[in-house]
Every structure is written in structure tokens, then in C-alpha cells.
C-alpha positions in Angstrom: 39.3 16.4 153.6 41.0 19.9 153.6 43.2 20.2 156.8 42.8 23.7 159.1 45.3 26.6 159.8 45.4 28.0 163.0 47.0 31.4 162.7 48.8 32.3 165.9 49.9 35.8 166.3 51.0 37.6 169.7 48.1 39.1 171.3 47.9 43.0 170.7 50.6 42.8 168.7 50.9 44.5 165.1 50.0 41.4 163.1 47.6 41.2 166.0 45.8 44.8 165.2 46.4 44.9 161.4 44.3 40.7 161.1 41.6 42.0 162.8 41.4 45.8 160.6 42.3 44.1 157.6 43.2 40.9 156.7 44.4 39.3 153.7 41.9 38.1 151.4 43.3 34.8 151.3 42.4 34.2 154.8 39.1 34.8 153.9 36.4 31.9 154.1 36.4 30.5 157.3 39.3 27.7 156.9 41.6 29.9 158.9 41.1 30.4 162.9 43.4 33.5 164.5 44.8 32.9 167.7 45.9 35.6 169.4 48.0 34.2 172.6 49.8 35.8 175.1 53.4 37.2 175.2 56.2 37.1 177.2 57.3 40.2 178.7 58.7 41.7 175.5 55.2 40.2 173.8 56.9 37.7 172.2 55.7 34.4 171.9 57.3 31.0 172.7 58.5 28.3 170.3 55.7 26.1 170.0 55.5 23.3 172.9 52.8 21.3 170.3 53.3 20.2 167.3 56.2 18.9 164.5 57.9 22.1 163.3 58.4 21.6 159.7 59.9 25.0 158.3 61.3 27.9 160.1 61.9 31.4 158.1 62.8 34.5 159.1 60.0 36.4 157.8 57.1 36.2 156.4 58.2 37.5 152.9 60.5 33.7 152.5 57.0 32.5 151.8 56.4 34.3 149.4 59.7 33.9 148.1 59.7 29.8 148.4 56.0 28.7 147.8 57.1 25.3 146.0 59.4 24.4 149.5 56.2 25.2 151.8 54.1 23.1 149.8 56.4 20.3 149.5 57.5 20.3 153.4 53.2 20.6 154.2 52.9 18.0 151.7 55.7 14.9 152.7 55.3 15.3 156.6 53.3 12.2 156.8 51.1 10.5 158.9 51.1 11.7 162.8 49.1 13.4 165.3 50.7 16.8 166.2 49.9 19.1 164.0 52.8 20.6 161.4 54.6 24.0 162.1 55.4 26.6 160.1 57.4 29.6 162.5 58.2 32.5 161.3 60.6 34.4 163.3 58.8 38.0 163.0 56.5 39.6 161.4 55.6 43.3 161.1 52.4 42.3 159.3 51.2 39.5 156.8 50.4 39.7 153.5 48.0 37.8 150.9 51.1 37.1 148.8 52.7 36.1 151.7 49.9 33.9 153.5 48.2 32.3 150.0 51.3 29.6 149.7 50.5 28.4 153.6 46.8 28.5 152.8 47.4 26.8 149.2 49.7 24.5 150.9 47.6 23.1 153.5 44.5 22.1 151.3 47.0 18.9 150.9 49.0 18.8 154.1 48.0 15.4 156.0 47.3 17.1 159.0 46.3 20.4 160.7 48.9 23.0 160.2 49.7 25.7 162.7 51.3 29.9 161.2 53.0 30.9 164.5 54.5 34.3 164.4 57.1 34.2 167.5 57.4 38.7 167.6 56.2 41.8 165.9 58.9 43.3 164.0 
């Protein structure tokens, strides 16, 4: 059974504004939830409290750049219950070419995968 991606963004952020004007086509079809969360002071968010982070890049353009090592770190985390955790540091806005390899990836991660973007760029 394909696994979900929960797409968490800081709340009234730019990736925030630009997901809900236009979003990438590849998150497109219902298999990706947004969640828009609260900031810290500077609207940043926190590192994830839940959850096994698996890969941590600086932007969202090493995606792109590495889709073979986000499929193979989604693919070998193994059994568990947290979800996996993808971070990326910040993000001015996300692109398809930069999303498709998470979304590609999770139709054979073994669990429910989390996109946190910690700030806006």
C-alpha cells in the first residue's frame, strides 16, 4: 500500500503562499496533505520532535540533484512506527522537479514520510 507525505511548510510563509497559488503538479492527486504549522518568532519552524529523520539537505534543489539517494534512504529505513523525515533546511519555494523524487520515493517507503521545510529563504 502506497505510504502518505505530509508536506509541512511554515504557516504564511513563501512556500506557504506560493502551495496554495500554485503548486507543483506532482503534488497533485490527493496523496500529499500540506501542513502549514506555526513558526517561531522569526517564522521558522522547529526540527521535528516526531519522527526518524532520514536525510537533511540544504535546499530543496539537492533533491533534485540526488533523486537516487532520496529514494534509497525512503526505501532501506525499515520497519518502525515514526514516520521517516526528510528536512530541508530552507526553502524559498518548491518545485515539481524538486518535489517528484520525494513523491516518487515514497510510493515504496515502508512508512509515512514527513517534507518539513524548517524557514523561508
Amino acid at each position: 500500500m502506497p505510504q502518505a507525505l505530509i508536506l509541512q511548510v511554515p504557516r504564511d510563509g513563501a512556500v506557504h503562499r506560493q502551495l496554495s497559488q500554485d503548486p507543483p503538479s506532482s503534488l497533485a492527486g490527493g496523496s500529499v496533505v500540506i501542513e502549514p504549522l506555526p513558526g517561531d518568532a522569526e517564522g521558522n519552524l522547529d526540527p521535528p520532535a516526531a519522527g526518524e529523520v532520514v536525510l537533511s539537505v540544504p535546499s530543496p534543489e539537492s533533491l533534485s540533484r540526488e533523486p537516487d539517494e532520496v529514494r534509497r534512504v525512503l526505501g532501506q529505513a525499515g520497519a518502525g512506527v515514526e514516520p521517516l523525515v526528510v528536512v530541508i533546511e530552507a526553502a524559498e519555494e518548491l518545485r515539481d522537479e524538486e518535489v517528484a523524487p520525494v513523491v516518487d520515493a515514497v510510493r515504496h517507503a515502508p512508512r509515512p514520510v514527513i517534507l518539513r521545510v524548517i524557514r523561508n529563504d
